[in-house]
N, CA, C and O atoms as a GROMACS GRO file, in nm:
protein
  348
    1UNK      N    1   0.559  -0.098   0.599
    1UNK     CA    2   0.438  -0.024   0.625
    1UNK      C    3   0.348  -0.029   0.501
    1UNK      O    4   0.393  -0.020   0.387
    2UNK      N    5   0.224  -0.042   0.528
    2UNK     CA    6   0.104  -0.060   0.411
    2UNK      C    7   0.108   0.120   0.375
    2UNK      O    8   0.162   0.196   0.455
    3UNK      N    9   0.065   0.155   0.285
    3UNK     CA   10   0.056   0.285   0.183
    3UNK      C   11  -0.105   0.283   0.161
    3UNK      O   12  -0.157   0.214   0.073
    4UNK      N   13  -0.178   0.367   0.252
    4UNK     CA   14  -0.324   0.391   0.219
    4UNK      C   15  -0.320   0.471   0.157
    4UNK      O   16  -0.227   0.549   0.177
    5UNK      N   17  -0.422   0.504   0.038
    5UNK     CA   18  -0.465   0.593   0.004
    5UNK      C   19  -0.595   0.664  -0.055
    5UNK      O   20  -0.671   0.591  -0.119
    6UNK      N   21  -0.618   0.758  -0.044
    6UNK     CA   22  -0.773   0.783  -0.067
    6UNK      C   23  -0.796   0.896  -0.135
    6UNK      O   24  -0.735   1.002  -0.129
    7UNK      N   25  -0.905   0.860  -0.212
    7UNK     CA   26  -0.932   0.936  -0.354
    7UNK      C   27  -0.980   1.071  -0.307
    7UNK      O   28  -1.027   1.089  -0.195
    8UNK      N   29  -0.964   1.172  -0.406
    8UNK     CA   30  -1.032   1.288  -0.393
    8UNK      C   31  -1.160   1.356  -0.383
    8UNK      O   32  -1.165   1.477  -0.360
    9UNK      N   33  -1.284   1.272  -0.401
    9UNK     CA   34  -1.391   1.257  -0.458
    9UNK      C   35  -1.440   1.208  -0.270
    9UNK      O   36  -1.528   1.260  -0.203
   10UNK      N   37  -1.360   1.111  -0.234
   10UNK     CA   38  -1.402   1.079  -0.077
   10UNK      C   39  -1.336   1.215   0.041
   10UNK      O   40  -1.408   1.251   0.134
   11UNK      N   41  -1.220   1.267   0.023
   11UNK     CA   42  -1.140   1.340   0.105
   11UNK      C   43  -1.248   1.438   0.084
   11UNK      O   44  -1.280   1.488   0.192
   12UNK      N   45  -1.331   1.494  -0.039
   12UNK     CA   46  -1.388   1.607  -0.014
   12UNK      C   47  -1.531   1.621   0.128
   12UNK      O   48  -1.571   1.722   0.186
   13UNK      N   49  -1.580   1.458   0.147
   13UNK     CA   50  -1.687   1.446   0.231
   13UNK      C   51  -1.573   1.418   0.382
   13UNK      O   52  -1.636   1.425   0.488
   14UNK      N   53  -1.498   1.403   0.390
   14UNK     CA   54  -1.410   1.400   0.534
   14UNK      C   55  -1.260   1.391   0.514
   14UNK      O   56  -1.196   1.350   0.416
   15UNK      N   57  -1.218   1.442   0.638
   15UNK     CA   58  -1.046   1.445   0.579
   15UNK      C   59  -1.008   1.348   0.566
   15UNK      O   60  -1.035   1.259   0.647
   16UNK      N   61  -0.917   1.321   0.439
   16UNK     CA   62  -0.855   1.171   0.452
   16UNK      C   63  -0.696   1.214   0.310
   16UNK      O   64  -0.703   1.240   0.190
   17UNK      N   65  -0.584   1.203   0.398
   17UNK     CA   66  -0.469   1.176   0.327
   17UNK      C   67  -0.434   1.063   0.329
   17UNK      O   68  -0.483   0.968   0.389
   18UNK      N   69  -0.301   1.074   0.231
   18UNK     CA   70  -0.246   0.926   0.227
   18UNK      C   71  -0.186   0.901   0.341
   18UNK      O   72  -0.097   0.983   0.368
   19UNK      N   73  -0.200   0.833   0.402
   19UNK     CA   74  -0.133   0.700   0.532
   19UNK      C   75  -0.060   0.612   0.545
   19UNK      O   76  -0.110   0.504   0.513
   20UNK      N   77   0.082   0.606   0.592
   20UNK     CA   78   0.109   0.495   0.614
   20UNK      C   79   0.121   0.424   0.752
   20UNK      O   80   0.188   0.461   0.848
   21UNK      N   81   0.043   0.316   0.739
   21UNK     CA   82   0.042   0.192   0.851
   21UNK      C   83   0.082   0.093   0.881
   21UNK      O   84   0.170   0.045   0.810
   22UNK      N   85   0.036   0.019   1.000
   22UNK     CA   86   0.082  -0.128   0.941
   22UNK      C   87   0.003  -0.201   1.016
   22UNK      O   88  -0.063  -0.162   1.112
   23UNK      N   89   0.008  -0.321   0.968
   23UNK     CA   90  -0.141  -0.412   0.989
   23UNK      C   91  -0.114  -0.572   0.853
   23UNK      O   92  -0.046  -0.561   0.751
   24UNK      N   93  -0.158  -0.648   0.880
   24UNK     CA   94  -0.175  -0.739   0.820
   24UNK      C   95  -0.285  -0.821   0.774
   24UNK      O   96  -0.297  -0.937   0.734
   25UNK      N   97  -0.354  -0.730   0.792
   25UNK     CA   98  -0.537  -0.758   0.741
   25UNK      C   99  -0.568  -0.637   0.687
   25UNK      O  100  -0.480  -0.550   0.691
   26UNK      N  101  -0.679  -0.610   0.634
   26UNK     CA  102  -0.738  -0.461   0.595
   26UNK      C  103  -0.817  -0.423   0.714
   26UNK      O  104  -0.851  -0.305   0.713
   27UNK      N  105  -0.864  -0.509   0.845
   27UNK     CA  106  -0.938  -0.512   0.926
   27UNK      C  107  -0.769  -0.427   1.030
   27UNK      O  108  -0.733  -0.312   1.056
   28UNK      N  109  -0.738  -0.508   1.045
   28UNK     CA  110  -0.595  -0.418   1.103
   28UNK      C  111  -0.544  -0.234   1.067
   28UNK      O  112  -0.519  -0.135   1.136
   29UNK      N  113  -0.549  -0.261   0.949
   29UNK     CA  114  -0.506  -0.150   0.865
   29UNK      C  115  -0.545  -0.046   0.920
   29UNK      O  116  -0.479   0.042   0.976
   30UNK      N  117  -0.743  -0.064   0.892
   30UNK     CA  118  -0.792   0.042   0.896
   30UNK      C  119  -0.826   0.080   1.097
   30UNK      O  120  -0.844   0.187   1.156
   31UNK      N  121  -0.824  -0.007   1.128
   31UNK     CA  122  -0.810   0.018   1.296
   31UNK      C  123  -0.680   0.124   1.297
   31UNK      O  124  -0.708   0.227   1.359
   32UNK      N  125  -0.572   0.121   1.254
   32UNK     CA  126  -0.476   0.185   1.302
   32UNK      C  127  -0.451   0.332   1.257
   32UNK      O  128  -0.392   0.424   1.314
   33UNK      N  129  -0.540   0.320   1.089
   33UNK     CA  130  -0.601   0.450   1.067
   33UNK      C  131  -0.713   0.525   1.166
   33UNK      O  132  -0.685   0.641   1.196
   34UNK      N  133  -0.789   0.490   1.198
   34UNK     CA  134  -0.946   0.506   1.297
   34UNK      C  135  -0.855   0.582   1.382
   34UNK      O  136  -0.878   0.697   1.419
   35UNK      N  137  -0.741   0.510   1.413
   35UNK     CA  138  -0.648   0.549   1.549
   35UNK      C  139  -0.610   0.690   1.522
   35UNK      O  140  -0.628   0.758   1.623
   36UNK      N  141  -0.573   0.746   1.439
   36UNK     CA  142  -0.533   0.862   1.383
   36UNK      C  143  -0.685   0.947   1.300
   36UNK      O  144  -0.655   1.067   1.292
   37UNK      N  145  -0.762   0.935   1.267
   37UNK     CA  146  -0.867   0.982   1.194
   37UNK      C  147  -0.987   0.935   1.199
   37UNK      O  148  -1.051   0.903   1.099
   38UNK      N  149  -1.025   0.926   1.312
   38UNK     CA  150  -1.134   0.863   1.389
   38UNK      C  151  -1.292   0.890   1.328
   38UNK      O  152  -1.389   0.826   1.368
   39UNK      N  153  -1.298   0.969   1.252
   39UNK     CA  154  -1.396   1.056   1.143
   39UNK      C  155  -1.432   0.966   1.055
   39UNK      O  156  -1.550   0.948   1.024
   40UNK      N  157  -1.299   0.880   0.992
   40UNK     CA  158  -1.352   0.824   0.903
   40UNK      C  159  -1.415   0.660   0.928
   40UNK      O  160  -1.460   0.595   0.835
   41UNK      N  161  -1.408   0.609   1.066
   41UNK     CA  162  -1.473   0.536   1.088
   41UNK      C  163  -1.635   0.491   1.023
   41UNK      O  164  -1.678   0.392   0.963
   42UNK      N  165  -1.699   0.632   1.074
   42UNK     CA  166  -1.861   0.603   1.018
   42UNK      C  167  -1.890   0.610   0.870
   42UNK      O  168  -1.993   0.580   0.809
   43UNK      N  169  -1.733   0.672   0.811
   43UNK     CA  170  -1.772   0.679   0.684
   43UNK      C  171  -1.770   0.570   0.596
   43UNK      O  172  -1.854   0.549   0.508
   44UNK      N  173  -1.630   0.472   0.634
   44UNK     CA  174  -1.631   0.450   0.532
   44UNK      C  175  -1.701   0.272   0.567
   44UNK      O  176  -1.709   0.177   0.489
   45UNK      N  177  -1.752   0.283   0.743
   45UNK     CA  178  -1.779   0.130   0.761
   45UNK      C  179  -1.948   0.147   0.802
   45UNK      O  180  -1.998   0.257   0.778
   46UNK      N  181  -1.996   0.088   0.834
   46UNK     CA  182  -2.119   0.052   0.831
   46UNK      C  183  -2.145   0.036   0.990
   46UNK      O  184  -2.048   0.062   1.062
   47UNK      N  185  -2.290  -0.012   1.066
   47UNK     CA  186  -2.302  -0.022   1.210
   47UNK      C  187  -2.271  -0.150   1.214
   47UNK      O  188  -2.243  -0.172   1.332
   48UNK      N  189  -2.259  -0.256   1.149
   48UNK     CA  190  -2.216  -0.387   1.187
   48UNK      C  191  -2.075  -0.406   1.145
   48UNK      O  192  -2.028  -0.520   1.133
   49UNK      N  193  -2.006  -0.300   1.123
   49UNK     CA  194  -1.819  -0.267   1.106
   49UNK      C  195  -1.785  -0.336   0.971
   49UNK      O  196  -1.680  -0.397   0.950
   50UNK      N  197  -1.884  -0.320   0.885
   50UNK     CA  198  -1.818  -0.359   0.714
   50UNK      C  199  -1.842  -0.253   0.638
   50UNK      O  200  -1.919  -0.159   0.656
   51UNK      N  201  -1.763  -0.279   0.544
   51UNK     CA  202  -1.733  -0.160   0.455
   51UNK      C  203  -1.869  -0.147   0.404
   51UNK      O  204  -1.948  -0.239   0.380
   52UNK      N  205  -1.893   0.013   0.385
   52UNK     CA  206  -2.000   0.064   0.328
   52UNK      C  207  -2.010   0.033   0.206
   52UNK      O  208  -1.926  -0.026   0.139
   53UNK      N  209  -2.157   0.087   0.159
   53UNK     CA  210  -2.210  -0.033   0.000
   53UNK      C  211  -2.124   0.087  -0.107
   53UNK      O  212  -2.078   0.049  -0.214
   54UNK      N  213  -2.114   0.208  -0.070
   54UNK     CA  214  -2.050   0.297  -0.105
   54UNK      C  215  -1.902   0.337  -0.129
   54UNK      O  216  -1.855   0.435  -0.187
   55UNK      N  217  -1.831   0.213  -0.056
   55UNK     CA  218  -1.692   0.216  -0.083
   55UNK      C  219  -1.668   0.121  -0.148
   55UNK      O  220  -1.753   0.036  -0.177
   56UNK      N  221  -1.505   0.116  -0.195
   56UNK     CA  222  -1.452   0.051  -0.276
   56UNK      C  223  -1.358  -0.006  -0.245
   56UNK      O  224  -1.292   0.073  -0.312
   57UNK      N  225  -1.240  -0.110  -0.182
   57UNK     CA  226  -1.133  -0.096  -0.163
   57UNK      C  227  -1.078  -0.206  -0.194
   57UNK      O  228  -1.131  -0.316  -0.186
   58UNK      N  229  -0.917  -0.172  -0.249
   58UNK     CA  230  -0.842  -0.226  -0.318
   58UNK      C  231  -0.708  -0.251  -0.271
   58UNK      O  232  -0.633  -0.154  -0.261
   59UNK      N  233  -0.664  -0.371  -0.240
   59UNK     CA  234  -0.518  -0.415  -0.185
   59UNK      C  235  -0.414  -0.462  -0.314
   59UNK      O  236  -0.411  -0.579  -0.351
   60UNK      N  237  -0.366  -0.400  -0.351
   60UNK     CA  238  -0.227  -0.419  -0.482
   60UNK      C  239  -0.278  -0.402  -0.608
   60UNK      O  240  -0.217  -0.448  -0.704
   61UNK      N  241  -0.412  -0.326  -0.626
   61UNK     CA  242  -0.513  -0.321  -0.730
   61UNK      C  243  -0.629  -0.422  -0.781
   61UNK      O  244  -0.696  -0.425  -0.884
   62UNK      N  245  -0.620  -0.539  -0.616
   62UNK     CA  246  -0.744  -0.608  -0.655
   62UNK      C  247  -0.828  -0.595  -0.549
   62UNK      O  248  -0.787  -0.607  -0.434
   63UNK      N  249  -0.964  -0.567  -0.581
   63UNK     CA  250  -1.053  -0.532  -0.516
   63UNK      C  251  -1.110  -0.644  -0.361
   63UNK      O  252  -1.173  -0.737  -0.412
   64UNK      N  253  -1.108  -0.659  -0.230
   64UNK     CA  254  -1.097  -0.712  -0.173
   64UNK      C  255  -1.259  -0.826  -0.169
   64UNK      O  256  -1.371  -0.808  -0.217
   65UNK      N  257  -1.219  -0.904  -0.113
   65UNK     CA  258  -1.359  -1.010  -0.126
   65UNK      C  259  -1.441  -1.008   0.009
   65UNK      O  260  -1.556  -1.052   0.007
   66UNK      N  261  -1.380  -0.952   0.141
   66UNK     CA  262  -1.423  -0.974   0.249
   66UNK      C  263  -1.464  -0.837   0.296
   66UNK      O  264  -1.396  -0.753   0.353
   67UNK      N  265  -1.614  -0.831   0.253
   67UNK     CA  266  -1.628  -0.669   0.273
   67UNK      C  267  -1.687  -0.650   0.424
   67UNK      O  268  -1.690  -0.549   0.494
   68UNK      N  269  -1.735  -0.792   0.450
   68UNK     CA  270  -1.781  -0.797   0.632
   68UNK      C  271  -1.686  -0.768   0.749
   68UNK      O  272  -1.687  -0.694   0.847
   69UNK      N  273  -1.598  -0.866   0.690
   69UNK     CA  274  -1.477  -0.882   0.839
   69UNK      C  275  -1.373  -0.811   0.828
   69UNK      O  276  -1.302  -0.770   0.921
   70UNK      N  277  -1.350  -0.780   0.640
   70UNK     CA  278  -1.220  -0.718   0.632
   70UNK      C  279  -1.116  -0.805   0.620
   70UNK      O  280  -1.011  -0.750   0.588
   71UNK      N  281  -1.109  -0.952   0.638
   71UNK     CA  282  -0.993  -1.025   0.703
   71UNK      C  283  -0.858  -1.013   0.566
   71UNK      O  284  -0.736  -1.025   0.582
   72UNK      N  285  -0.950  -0.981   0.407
   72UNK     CA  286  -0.797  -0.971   0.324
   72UNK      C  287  -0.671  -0.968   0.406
   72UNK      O  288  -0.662  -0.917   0.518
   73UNK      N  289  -0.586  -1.022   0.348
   73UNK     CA  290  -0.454  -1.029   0.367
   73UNK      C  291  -0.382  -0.934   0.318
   73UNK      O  292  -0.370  -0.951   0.197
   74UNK      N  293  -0.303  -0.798   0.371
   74UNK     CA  294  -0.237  -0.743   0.334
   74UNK      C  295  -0.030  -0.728   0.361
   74UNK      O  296   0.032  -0.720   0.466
   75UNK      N  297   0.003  -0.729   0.266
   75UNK     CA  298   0.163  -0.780   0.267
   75UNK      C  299   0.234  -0.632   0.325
   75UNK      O  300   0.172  -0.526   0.318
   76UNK      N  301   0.312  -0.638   0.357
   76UNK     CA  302   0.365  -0.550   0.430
   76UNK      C  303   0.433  -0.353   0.336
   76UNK      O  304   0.428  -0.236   0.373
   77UNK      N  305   0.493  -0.434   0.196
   77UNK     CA  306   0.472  -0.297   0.094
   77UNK      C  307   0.378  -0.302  -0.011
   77UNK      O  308   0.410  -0.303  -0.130
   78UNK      N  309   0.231  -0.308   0.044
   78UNK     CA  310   0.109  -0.308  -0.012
   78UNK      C  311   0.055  -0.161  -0.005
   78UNK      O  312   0.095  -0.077   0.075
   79UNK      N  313  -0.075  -0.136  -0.134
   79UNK     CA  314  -0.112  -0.019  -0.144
   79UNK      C  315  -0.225  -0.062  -0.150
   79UNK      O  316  -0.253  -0.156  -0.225
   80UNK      N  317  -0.352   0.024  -0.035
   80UNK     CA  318  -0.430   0.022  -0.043
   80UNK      C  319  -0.493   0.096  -0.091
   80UNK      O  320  -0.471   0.199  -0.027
   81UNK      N  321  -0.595   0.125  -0.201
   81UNK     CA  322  -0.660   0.237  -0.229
   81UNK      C  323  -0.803   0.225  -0.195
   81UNK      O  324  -0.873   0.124  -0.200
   82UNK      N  325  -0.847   0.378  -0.150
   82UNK     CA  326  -1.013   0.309  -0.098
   82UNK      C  327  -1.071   0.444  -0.166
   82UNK      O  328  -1.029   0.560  -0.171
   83UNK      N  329  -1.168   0.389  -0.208
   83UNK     CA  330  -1.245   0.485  -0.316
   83UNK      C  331  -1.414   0.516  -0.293
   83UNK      O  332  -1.475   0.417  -0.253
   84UNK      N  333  -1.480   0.617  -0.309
   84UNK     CA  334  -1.603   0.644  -0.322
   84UNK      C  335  -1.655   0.580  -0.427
   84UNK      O  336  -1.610   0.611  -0.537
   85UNK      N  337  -1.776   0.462  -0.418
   85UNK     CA  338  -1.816   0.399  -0.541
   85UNK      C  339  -1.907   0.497  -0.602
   85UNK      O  340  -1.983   0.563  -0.531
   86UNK      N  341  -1.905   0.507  -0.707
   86UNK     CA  342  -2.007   0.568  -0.774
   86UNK      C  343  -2.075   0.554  -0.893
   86UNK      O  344  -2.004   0.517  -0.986
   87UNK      N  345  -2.222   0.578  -0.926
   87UNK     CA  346  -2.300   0.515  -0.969
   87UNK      C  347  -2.371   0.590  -1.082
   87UNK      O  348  -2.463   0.536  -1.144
   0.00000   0.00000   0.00000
C-alpha cells in the first residue's frame, strides 16, 4: 500500500489525514483517495484534473514531473507527500 500524506498547512483548508492506498500511478492513488475524501478533489486538482499551481507533490521525496495526467509511477511501499506550495 502507497502511504499518503498531507501537510498541516493544507489539512487546515480541508480534511486530509494520512492514507493508505493503492494505486500504481499518482493518477490512481489519488482516485482511490477522492474515493474516501471526495472534498479534496477540487482542492488539490484543477477543472482539467491536474494538480493545482498551488500544490506540491512528492513520490519517495522527488517531486513528480507529470502535473497534467499524474501518470508518475508509484512503487507499491512508496510515500507520497502532497503539500500546499507557498510563496
Amino acid at each position: 500500500m502507497v502511504r499518503v500524506r498531507f501537510t498541516a498547512n493544507l489539512a487546515r483548508h480541508v480534511p486530509a489525514g494520512d492514507l493508505e492506498v493503492a494505486g500504481a500511478t499518482v493518477r490512481e492513488v489519488f482516485e482511490h483517495i477522492f474515493a474516501q475524501r471526495p472534498q479534496l478533489r477540487s482542492y488539490l486538482l484543477d477543472d482539467q484534473g491536474g494538480l493545482r499551481h498551488h500544490v506540491c507533490c512528492f513520490v519517495a521525496g522527488t517531486q513528480i514531473t507529470d502535473r497534467r495526467r499524474l501518470s508518475d509511477a508509484v512503487g507499491p511501499d512508496d510515500t507520497i507527500d502532497v503539500i500546499q506550495a507557498l510563496s
